[in-house]
PAZAPA-4460 file (N, C-alpha, C; in steps of 0.05 Angstrom, whole numbers, plus 32768, in hexadecimal, padded with zeros to 4 digits):
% residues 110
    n_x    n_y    n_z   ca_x   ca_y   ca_z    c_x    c_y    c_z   seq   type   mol
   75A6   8703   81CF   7590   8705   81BC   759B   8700   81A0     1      X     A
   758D   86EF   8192   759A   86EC   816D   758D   86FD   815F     2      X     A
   759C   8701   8147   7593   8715   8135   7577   870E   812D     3      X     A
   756B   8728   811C   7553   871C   8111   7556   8711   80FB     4      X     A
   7544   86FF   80EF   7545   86F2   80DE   7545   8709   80BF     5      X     A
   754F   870C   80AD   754C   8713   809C   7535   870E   807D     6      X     A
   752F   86F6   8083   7521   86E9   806D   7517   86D7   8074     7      X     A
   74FD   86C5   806C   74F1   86B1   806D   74FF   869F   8053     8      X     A
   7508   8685   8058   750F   867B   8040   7501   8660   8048     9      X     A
   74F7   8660   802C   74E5   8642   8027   74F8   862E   800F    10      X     A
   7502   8619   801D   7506   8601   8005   74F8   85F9   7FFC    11      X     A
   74FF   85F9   7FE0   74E3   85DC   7FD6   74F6   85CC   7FB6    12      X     A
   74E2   85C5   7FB2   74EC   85BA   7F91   74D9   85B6   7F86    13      X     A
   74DE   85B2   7F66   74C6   85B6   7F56   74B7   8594   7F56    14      X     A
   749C   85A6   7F53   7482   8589   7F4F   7482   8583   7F71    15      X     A
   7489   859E   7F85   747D   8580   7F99   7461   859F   7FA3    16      X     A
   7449   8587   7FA3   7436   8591   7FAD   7432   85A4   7FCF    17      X     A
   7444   859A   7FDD   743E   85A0   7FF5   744D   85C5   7FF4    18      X     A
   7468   85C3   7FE3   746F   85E4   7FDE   7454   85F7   7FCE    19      X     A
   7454   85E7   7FBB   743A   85F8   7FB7   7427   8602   7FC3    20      X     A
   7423   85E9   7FD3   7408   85F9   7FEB   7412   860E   8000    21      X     A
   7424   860C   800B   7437   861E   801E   743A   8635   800E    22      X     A
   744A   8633   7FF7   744D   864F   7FDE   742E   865E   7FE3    23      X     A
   7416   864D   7FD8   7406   8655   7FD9   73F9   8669   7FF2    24      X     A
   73FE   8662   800A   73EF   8664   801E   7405   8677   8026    25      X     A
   741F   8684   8024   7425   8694   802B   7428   86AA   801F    26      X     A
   7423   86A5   8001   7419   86C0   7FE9   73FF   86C6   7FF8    27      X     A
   73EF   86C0   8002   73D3   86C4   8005   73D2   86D7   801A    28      X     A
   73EA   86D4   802A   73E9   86E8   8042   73FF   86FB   8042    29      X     A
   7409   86F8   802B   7414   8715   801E   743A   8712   802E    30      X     A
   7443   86F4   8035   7456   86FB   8048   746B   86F2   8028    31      X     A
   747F   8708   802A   749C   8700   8016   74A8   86EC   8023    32      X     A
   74B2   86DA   8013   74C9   86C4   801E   74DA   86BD   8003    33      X     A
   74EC   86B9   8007   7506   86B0   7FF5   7507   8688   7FF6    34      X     A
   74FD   8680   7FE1   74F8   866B   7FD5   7510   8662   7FC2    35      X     A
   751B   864C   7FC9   752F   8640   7FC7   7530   8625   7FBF    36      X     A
   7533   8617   7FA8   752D   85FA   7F98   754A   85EB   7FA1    37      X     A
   7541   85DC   7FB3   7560   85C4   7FB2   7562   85B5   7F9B    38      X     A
   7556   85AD   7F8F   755F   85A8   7F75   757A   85B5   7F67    39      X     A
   7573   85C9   7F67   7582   85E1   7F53   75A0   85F0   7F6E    40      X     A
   7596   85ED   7F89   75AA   85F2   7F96   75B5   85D3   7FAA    41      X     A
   75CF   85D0   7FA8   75D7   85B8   7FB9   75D8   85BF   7FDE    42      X     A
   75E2   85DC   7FD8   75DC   85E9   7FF3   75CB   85E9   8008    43      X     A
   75B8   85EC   8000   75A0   85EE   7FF9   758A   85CF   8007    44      X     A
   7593   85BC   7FFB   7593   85A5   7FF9   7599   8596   801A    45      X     A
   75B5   85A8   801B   75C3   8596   8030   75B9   85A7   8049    46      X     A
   75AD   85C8   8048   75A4   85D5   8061   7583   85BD   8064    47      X     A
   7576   85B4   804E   7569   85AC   8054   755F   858A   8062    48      X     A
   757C   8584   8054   7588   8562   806B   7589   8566   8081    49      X     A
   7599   8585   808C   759D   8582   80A6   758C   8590   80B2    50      X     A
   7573   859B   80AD   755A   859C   80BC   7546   8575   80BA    51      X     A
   7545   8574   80AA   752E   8559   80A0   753D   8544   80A3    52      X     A
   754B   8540   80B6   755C   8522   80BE   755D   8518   80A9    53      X     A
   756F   8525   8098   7587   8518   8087   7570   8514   806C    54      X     A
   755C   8515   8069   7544   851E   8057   753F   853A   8043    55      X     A
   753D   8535   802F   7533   8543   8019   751B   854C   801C    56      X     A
   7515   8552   8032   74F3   8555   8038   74EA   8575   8034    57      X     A
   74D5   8580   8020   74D0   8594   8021   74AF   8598   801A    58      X     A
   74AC   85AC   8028   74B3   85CC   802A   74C1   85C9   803F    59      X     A
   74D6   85CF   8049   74E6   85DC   8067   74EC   85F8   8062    60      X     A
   74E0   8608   807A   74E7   861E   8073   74FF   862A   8093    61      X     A
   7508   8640   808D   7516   8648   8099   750F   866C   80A7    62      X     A
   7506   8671   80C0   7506   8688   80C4   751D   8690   80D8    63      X     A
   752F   869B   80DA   7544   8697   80EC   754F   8682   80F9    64      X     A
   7550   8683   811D   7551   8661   8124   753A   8655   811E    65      X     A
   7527   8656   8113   7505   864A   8110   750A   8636   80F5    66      X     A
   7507   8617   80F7   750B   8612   80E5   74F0   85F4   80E9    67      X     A
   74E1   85F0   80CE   74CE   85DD   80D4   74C9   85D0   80B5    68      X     A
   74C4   85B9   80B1   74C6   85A8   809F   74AC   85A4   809B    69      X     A
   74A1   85B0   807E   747D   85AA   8079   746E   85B2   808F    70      X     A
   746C   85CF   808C   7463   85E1   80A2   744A   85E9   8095    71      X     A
   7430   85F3   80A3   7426   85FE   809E   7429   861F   8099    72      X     A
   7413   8623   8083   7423   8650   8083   741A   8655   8097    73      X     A
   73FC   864C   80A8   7405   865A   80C6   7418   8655   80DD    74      X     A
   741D   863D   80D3   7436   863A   80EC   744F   8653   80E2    75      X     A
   744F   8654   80C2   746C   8666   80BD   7462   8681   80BF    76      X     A
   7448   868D   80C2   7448   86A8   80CA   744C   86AA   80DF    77      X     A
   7443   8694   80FA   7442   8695   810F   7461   869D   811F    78      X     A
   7470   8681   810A   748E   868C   8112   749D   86A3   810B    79      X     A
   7493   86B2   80F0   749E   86CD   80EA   7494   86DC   8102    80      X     A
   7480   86E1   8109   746F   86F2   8124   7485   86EC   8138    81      X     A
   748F   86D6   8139   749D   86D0   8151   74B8   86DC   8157    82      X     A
   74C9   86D9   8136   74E0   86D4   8131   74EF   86E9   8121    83      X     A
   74D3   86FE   8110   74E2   8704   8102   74C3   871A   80F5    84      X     A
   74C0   8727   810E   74A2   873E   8106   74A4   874C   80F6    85      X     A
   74B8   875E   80E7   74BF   876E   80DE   74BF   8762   80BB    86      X     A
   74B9   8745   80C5   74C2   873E   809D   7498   873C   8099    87      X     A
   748A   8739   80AF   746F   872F   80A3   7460   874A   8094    88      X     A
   7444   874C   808C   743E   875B   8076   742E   8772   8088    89      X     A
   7434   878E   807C   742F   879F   8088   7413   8795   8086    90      X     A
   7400   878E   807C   73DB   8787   8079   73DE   8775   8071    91      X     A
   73D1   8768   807B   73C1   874A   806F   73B4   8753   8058    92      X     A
   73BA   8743   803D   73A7   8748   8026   7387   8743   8026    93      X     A
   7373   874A   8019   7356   8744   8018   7354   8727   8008    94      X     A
   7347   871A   800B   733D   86FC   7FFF   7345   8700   7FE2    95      X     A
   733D   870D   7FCF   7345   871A   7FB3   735B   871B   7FB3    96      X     A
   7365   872A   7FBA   7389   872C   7FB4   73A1   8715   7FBF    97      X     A
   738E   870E   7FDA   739F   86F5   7FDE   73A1   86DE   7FD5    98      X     A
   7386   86D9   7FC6   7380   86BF   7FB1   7397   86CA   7F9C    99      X     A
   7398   86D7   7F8A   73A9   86ED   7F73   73C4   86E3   7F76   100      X     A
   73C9   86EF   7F9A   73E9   86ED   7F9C   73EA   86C3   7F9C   101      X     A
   73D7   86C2   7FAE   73E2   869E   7FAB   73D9   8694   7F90   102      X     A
   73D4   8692   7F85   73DF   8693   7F64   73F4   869E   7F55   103      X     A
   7402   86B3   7F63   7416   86B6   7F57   740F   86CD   7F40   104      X     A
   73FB   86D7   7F43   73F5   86ED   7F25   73E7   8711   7F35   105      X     A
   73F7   870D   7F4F   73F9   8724   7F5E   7417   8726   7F6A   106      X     A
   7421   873B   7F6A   743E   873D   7F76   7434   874D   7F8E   107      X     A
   743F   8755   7FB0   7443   8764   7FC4   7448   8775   7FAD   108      X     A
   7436   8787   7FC0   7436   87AA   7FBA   744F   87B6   7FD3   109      X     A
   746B   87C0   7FCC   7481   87C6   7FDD   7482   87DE   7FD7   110      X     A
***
């Protein structure tokens, strides 16, 4: 059996629309993830070549072994449920607060 995953980590870079929508859609359901700009990391960059065949392609996110390239947020809650239960949100937020958080002008209440 492998460890659990510790974190949801989402690549992206700035100006690309598709992180935004993903950012978006997973503030809305209240799940934390650690968001990571290949731009700014080379690291970073190259974890995400060797998921996206040798491609710069993002959002790729990473939940343990779970890794998927321009995922939907239900596919990446689906794989936290799967992979990594313990990181998803004690409650689902109400329509109000989840619009708030996917805007970015609500933080998780911890």
């Amino acid at each position: 059996m492998t460890a659990a995953a510790q974190e949801v980590v989402v690549y992206t870079r700035p100006g690309c629309p598709f992180c935004t929508s993903l950012r978006a859609g997973l503030r809305r359901q209240g799940l934390a993830f650690n968001e990571v700009d290949i731009w700014e990391d080379p690291d970073a960059a190259a974890v995400v070549r060797s998921i996206a065949d040798g491609n710069e392609t993002v959002p790729t996110v990473v939940v343990g072994g779970w890794q998927a390239v321009n995922p939907s947020a239900s596919s990446v809650l689906s794989a936290v449920a799967k992979h990594a239960p313990h990181l998803l949100p004690e409650r689902q937020p109400g329509p109000v607060d989840g619009a708030l958080k996917a805007l970015g002008l609500r933080k998780s209440r911890d």
